[in-house]
Structure formats: structure tokens, C-alpha cells
C-alpha positions as CSV (number, residue, x, y, z in Angstrom):
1,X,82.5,109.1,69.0
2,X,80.4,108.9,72.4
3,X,83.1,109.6,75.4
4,X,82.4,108.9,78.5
5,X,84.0,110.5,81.8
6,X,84.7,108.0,84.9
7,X,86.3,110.6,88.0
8,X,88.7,108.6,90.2
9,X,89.5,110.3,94.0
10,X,92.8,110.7,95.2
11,X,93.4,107.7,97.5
12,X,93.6,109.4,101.8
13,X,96.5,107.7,103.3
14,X,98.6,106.8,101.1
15,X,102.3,107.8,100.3
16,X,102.8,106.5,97.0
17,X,105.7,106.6,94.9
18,X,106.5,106.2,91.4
19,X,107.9,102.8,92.4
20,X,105.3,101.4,94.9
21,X,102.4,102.6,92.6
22,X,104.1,101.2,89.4
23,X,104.2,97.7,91.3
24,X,100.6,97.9,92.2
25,X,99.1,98.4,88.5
26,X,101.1,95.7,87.7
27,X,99.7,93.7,90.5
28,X,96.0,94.8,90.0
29,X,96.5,94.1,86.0
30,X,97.7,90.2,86.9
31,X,94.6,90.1,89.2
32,X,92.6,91.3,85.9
33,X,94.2,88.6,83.9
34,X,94.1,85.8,86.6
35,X,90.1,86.7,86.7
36,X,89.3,86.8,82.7
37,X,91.7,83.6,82.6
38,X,89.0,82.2,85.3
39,X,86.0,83.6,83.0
40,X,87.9,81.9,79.8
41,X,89.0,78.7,81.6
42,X,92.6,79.0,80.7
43,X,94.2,77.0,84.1
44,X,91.9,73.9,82.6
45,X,89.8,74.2,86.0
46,X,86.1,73.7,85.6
47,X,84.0,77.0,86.6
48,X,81.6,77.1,88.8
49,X,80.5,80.7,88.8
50,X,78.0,82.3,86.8
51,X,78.9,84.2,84.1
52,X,77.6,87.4,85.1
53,X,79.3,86.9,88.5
54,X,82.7,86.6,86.7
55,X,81.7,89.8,84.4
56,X,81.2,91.5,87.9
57,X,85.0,90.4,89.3
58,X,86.3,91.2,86.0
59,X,84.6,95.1,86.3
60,X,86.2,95.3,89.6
61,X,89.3,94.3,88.8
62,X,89.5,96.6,86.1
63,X,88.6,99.5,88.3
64,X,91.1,98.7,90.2
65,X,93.7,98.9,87.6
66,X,92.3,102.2,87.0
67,X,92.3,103.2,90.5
68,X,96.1,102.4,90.6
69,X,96.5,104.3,87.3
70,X,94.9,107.4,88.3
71,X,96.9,107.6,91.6
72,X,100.1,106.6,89.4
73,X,98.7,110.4,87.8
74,X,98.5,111.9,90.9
75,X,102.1,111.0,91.3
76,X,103.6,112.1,88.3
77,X,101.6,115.2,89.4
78,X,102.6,116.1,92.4
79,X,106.4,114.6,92.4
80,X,107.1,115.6,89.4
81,X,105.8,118.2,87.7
82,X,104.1,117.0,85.4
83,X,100.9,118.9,83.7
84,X,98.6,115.9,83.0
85,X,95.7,118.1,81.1
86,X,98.5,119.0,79.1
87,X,99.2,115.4,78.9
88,X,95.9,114.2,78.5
89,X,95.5,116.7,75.7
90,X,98.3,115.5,73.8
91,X,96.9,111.8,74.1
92,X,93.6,113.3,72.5
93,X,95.5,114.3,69.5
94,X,97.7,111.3,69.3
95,X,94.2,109.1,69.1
96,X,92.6,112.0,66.5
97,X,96.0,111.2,64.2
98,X,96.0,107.2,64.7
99,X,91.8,107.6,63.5
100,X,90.5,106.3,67.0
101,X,88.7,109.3,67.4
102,X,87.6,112.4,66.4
103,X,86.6,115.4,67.7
């Protein structure tokens, strides 16, 4: 299976907790589905955009989400303790057992 790395920087200027960060993915993952509902026509509205200008929003709203995730990391991180290679690792396996992947 091809992996492919995407490196995410630790946000300047932020003080983010476990709440406050929490609320954001959830907001950035509604903007996601509010975007692909646009793309899909779900509301009933006609669309007016291109298709490959809704792709676009859609790839930036999912970056977004990952964005928030990766600083919902740094988080866990830094406030708490937590060892996310060691995490990360563990997630590797769990998707080698399930047969997602294999390394």
C-alpha cells in the first residue's frame, strides 16, 4: 500500500485547549459537509459552480479539518502527556489487524 505523508505546522498564536480545539474540528467538519452537500445538491438549490471549483472548496475544507486535527495532536501532546508516535504506531497496527494495510 502506497502512503503518503502530508506535515501539518503547529498553529503561532494560538492557546488551544482540548475543549476549544474539539469545537473547531467539529466546526471545520460541518463546513466539509455543508460544501460536498453543495457539490451533491442536497439543500435542493441549483449550483452554479463548476465542478472542479467545488472539488477545490471541498480540498480546502478538508485541510482544514486536518489542520484542526493535527493541533487537537499537539494538544494532547503538550497538555497531556501523551506520546503520539506511540500513538500513531499503535494506529498502524490496528489498520495491519483490521486488513487496511500492510506493511
Amino acid at each position: 500500500m502506497e502512503a503518503k505523508t502530508l506535515s501539518l505546522p503547529r498553529l503561532n498564536q494560538l492557546n488551544p485547549t482540548l475543549e476549544s480545539t474539539a469545537l473547531k474540528l467539529m466546526e471545520e467538519a460541518g463546513e466539509l459537509a455543508q460544501v460536498i452537500g453543495k457539490y451533491r445538491g442536497l439543500s435542493g438549490e441549483i449550483i452554479s459552480i463548476d465542478p472542479d471549483t467545488i472539488v477545490q472548496e471541498i480540498a480546502k475544507e478538508l485541510l482544514d479539518v486536518a489542520q484542526t486535527a493535527v493541533t487537537m495532536m499537539f494538544v494532547m501532546e503538550e497538555q497531556f502527556g501523551v506520546n503520539i508516535e506511540s500513538v500513531l504506531e499503535e494506529h498502524w497496527a490496528k489498520l495491519e489487524r483490521k486488513g487496511y494495510l500492510s506493511r
